[in-house]
N, C-alpha and C positions, 0 to 999 in steps of 0.2 A: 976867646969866647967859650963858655963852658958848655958843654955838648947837654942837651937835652936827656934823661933817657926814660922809657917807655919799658915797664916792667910789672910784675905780681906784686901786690902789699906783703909783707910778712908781717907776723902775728905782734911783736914788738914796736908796730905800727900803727898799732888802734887807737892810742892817746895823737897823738897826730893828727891823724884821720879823721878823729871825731872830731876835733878843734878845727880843722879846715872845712868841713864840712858845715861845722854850726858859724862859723864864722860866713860862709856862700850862705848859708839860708836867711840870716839876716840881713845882709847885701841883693840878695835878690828880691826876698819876701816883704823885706821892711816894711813899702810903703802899699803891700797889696792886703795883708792880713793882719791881725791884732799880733802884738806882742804875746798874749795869753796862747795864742793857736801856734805860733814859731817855737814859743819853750816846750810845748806838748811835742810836737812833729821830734823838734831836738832830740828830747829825752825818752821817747818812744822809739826813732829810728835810728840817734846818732848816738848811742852813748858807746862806752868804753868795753864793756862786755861783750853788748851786741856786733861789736865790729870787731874782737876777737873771735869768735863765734865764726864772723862771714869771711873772716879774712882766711879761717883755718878749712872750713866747710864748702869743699867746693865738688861739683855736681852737674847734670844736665839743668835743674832748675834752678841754680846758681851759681853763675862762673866765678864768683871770686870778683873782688876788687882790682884793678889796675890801677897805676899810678904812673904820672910823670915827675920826673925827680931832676934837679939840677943842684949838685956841689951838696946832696945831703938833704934838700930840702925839699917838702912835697908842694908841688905847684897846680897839682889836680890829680881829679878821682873819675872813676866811671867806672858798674857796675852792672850787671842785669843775669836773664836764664831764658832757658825755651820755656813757650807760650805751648809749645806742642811740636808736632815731628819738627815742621816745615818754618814757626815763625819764630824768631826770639824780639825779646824786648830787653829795651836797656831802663833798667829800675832807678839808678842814681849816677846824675852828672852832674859835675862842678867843676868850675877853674878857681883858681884864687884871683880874686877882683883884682890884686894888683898886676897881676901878670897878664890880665885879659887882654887878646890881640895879639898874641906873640906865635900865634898856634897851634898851642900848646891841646885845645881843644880837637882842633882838626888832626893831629896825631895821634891823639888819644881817642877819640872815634874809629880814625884805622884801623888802628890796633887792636880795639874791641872787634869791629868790624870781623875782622879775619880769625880771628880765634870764633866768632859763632858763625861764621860760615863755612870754616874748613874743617875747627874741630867736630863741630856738632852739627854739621848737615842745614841750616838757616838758609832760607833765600829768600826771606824776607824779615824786615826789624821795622819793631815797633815802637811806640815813644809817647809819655805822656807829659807832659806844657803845662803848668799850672796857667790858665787864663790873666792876661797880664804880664806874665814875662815877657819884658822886652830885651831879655838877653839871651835868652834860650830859641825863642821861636823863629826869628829872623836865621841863628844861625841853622837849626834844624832844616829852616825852607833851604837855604842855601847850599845843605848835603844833601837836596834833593827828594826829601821828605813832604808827604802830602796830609795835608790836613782830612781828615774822615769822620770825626765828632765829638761832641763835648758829654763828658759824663763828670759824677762828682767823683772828688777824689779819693784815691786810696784809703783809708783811715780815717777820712772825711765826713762829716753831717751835714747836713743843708745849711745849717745852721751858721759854719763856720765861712762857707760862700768861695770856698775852694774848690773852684771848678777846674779839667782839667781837659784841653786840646789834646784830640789823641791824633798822633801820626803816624804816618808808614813810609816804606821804601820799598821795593825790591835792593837785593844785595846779590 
């Protein structure tokens, strides 16, 4: 069985990256927002330039991308930066729907986990849930993350009805 591993993106990675990712947003998003608002987010957050950019660009306000890889192949993402001294948030998580369950997730949360709480001083993470995911939120409760409130989203109009559950944790 081929070992899991849990590592940095590199820059040669962003075509990848950005295809896993638009590929999670449709599989998550599908049946909660219009197709018109999924190609926006896409091509606003996930395109090829913009994740060479984040994947090279790394900071207190943005740690860089993580990744889980098995036999060459990228099986998920996860992303985020400090909110300030004490909090950070995680900006972008996905698994690839076919690997969902394998825990691939809960690995990749650790991992994130410890790089903002050892590198960068965190003891507490934040999270935001687009309302309606039923893949994200269940798992979030289950790392022990509490629900605190709803605002719209990042990038969002009212308009578009993407609201977003925010959570937290101590870490």
């Amino acid at each position: 069985m081929a070992k899991i591993l849990v590592r940095s993106a590199r820059r040669d990675e962003a075509k990848t990256i950005a295809d896993l990712l638009s590929r999670c947003q449709w599989f998550t998003y599908g049946e909660l927002f219009t197709d018109a608002y999924i190609v926006r987010l896409i091509e606003n957050y996930y395109n090829v330039e913009r994740i060479e950019q984040e994947v090279t660009t790394i900071d207190k306000s943005w740690h860089g991308y993580i990744v889980a890889e098995k036999k060459g192949t990228l099986l998920g993402v996860i992303g985020g930066g400090m909110r300030n001294e004490t909090d950070a948030e995680i900006y972008v998580f996905y698994v690839d729907p076919d690997t969902r369950g394998n825990g691939i997730g809960s690995r990749l949360l650790s991992f994130y986990t410890k790089i903002q709480k050892h590198t960068y001083g965190a003891d507490r993470q934040w999270v935001s849930v687009a309302k309606g995911n039923m893949y994200g939120i269940p798992f979030y409760e289950a790392k022990g993350f509490s629900f605190k409130r709803e605002e719209i989203s990042y990038g969002a109009a009212v308009e578009d009805k993407d609201i977003s559950l925010v959570y937290t944790r101590p870490i």
